[in-house]
C-alpha positions in Angstrom: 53.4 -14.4 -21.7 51.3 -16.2 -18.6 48.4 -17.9 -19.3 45.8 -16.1 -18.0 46.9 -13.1 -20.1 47.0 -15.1 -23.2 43.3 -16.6 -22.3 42.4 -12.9 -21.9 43.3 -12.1 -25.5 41.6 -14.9 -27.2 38.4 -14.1 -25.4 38.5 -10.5 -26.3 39.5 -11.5 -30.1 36.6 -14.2 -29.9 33.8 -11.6 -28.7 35.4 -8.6 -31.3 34.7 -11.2 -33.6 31.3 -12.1 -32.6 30.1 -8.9 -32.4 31.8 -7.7 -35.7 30.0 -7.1 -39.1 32.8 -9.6 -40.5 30.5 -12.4 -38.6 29.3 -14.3 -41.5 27.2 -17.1 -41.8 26.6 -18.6 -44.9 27.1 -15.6 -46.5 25.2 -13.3 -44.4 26.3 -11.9 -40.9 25.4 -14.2 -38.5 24.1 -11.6 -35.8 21.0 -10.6 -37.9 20.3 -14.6 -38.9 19.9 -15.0 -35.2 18.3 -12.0 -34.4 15.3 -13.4 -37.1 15.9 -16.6 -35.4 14.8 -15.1 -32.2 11.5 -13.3 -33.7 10.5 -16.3 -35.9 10.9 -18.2 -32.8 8.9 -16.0 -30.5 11.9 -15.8 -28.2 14.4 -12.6 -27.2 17.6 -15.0 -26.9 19.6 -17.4 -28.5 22.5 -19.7 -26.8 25.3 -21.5 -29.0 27.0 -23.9 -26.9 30.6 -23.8 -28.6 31.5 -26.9 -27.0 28.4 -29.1 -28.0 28.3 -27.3 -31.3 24.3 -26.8 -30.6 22.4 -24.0 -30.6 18.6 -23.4 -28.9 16.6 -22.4 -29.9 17.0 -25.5 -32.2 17.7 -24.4 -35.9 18.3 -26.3 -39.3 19.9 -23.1 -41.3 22.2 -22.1 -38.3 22.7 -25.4 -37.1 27.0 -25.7 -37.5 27.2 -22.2 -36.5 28.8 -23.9 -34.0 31.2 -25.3 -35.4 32.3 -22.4 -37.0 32.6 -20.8 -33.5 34.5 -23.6 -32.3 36.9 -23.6 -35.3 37.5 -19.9 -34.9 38.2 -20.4 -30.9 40.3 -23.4 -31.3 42.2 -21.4 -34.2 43.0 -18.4 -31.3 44.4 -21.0 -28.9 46.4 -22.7 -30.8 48.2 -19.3 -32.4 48.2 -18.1 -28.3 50.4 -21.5 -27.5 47.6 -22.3 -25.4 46.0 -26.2 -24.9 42.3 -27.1 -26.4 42.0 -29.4 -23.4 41.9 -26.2 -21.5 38.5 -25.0 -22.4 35.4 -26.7 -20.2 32.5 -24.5 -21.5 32.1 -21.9 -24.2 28.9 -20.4 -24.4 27.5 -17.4 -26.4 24.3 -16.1 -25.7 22.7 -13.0 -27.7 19.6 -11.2 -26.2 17.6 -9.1 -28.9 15.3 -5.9 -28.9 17.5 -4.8 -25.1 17.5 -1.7 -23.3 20.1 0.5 -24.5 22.7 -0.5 -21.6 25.4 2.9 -21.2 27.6 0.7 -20.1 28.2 -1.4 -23.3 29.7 0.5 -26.5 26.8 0.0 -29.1 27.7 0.4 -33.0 26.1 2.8 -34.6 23.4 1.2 -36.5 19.2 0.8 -36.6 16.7 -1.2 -35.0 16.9 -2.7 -31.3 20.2 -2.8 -29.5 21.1 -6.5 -28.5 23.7 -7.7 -26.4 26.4 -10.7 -26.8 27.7 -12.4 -23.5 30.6 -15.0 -23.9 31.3 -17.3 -21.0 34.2 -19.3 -21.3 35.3 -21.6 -18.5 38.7 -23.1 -18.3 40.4 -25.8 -16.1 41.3 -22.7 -14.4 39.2 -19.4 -14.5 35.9 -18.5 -15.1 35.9 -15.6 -17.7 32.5 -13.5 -19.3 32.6 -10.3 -21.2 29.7 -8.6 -23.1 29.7 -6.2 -26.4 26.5 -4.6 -28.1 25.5 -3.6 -30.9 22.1 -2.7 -33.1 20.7 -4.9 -35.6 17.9 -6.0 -38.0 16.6 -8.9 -38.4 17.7 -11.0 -41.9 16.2 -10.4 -44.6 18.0 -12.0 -47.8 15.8 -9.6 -50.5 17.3 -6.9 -49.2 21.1 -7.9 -48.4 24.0 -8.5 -50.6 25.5 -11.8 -50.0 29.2 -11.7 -48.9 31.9 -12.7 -50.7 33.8 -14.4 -48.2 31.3 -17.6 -47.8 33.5 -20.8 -48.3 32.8 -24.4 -49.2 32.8 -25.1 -45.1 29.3 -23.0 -44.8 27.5 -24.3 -47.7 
């Protein structure tokens, strides 16, 4: 399979998984952890700078997010056959309390839609693609912890 169509499938498995409910952190889904990272912060967006592994605005409970973002990515290429040295930049940014945007496919859900673009720039190509969804803001009283947290997030 050529390249570009391999780097084409591991950014639309990276942004699936970004923007799916399976996007735990710590034990809680990531998306709503920033989403109450944005309001505490008095902000509407949050960028995580795969490569760098840093995250604004700054943040001492989602710190290594990441690296969990760069260990998912890195995972993709290497089951696509595909280089690590390809990737230049890898940034995520997710906008909170958005217009509903008809173009984007939202998941059904409550509060404010918000919107995840991924930018990924290669030795070669410049890609970005965007998913929606709704979300609340974290609130650990009132969710379950998941199951699936590991020793890597604690």
């Amino acid at each position: 399979m050529p390249r570009r169509k391999k780097l084409k499938e591991v950014v639309s498995n990276f942004i699936h998984s970004l923007n799916s409910r399976n996007n735990d952190y710590l034990g809680y889904w990531a998306t709503g952890q920033l989403c109450k990272l944005t309001s505490d912060s008095q902000v509407v967006k949050v960028v995580v700078n795969v490569i760098n592994q840093s995250i604004g605005p700054d943040s001492k409970t989602l710190g290594s997010l990441g690296k969990n973002y760069k260990s998912f990515i890195e995972k993709q290429l290497i089951t696509s056959h595909l280089p690590l040295e390809i990737l230049k930049k890898v940034i995520i940014e997710y906008k909170f309390n958005q217009d509903h945007n008809p173009r984007i496919d939202y998941s059904i859900g409550a509060s404010k839609p918000y919107i995840i673009k991924l930018t990924i720039v290669t030795d070669a190509k410049h890609e970005f693609i965007e998913a929606g969804g709704y979300c609340k803001e974290h609130d650990s009283a009132k969710e379950q912890r998941s199951f699936r947290v590991n020793a890597s997030n604690n």
